[in-house]
C-alpha positions in Angstrom: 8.1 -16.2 -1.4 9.4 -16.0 -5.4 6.8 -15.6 -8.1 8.4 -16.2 -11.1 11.6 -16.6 -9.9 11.6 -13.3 -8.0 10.9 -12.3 -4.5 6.9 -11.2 -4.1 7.8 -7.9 -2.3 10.1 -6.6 -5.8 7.3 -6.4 -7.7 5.7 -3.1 -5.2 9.2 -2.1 -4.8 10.2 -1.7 -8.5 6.5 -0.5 -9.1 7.1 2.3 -6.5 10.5 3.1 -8.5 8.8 4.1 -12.0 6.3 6.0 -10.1 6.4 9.8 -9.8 6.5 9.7 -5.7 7.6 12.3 -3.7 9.0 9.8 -1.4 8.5 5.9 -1.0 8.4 4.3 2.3 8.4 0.7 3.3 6.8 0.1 6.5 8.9 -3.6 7.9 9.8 -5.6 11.6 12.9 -4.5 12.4 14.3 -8.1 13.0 13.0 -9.1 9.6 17.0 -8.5 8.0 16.2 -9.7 4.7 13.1 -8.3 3.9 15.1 -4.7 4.9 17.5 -5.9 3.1 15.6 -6.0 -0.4 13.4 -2.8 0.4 16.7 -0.4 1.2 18.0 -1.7 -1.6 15.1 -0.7 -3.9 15.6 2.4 -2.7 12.5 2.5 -0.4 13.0 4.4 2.8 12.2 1.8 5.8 10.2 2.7 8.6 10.2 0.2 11.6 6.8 -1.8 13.2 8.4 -2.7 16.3 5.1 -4.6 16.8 3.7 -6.2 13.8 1.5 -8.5 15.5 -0.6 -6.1 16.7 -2.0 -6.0 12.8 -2.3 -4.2 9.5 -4.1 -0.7 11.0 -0.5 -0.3 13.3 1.8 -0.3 9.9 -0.4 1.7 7.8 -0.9 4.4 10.9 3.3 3.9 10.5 3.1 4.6 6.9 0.9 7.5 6.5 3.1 9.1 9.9 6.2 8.9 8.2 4.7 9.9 4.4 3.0 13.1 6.1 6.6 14.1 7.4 7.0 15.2 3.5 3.9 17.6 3.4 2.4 15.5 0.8 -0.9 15.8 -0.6 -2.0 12.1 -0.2 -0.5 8.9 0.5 -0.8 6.1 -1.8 -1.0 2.4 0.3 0.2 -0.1 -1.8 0.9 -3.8 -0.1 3.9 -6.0 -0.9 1.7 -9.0 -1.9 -0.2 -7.6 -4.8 2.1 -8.2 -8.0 0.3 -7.5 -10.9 -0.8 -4.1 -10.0 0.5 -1.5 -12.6 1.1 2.2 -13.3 -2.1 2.8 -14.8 -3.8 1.6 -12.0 -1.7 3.8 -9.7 -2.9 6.7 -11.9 -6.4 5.9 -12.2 -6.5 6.4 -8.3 -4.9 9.6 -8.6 -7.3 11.2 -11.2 -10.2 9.9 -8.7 -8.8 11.1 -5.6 -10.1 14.6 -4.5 -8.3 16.4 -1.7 -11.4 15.2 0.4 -11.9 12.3 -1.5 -9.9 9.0 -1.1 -9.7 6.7 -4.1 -9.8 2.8 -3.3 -9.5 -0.3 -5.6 -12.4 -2.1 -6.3 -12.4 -5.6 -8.1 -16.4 -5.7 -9.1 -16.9 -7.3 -5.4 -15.0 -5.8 -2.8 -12.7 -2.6 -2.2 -9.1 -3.3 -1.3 -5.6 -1.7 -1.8 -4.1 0.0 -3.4 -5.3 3.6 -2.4 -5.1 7.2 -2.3 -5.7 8.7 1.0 -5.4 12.4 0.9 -3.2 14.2 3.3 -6.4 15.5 5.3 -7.8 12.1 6.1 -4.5 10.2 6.6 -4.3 12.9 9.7 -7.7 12.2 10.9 -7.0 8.9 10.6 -4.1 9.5 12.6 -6.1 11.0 15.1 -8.2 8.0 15.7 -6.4 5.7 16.5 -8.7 2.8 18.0 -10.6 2.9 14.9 -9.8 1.0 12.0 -8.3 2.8 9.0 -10.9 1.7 6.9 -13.8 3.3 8.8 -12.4 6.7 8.6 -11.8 6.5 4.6 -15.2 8.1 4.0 -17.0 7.6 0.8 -14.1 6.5 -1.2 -14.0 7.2 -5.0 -14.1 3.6 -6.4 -11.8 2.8 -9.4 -12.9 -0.9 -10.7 -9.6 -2.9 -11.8 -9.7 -6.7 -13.1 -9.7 -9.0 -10.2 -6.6 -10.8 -11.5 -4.8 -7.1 -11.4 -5.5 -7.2 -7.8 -5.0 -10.4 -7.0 -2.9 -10.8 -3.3 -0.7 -13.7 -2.5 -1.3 -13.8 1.3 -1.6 -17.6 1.3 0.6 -20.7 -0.2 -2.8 -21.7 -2.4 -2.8 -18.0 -3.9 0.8 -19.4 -5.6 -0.5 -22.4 -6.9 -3.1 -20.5 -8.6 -1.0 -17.8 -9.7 -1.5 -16.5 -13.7 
């Protein structure tokens, strides 16, 4: 869908392009050619979800596979629907994150994406792999952002409403 007269899924991509990343990976369906299409060419490295029915745990088990390939010291999980998320943010969740700590967004309500898993859980995470990721973040560090910074637009309405 375009916001603002650009596809929703740039705005991660570019955002994943200004930050300092060892590497970036796009967790996609393989049949989903244009969406690929976009991703590659942002220079994100695709990783295929042969089954993305099966849910949201399944692509970020994907993710954090591929992203532990590099030897990294933690993955950051940033979703394709949140826009208006920004490079500050990003860092904010890296200055909370400890190497046992994970870092998670937190809009004054809930916690939600983006966050910084460190390498250690994302492989007990890995480990577990009935459980939801969620369950097996811990205590997370909790870095407060304005609701409107993490807004998602996982539903037609969200659009209409969009700042």
């Amino acid at each position: 869908m375009p916001l603002d007269g650009k596809p929703l899924v740039t705005y991660g991509a570019d955002l994943c392009a200004v930050a300092p990343f060892a590497s970036r990976y796009a967790v996609v369906a393989p049949a989903d050619i244009a969406l690929r299409d976009m991703l590659s060419g942002a220079g994100l490295t695709l990783v295929d979800n042969s089954d993305p029915a099966t849910g949201r745990n399944r692509s970020l088990r994907i993710g954090l596979a591929a992203a532990l390939t590099e030897g990294v010291e933690g993955v950051l999980v940033l979703l394709g629907d949140m826009p208006h998320v920004t490079l500050g943010h990003l860092e904010a969740l890296a200055r909370a994150a400890e190497p046992d700590t994970a870092a998670i967004s937190h809009d004054g309500d809930a916690a939600m994406p983006p966050t910084l898993i460190p390498a250690a859980i994302a492989r007990a995470v890995l480990g577990e792999p009935d459980r939801p990721v969620r369950t097996l973040l811990g205590e997370p560090a909790l870095v407060h952002a304005d609701p409107a910074l993490l807004a998602d637009y996982d539903t037609p309405n969200r659009f209409e409403r969009a700042p």
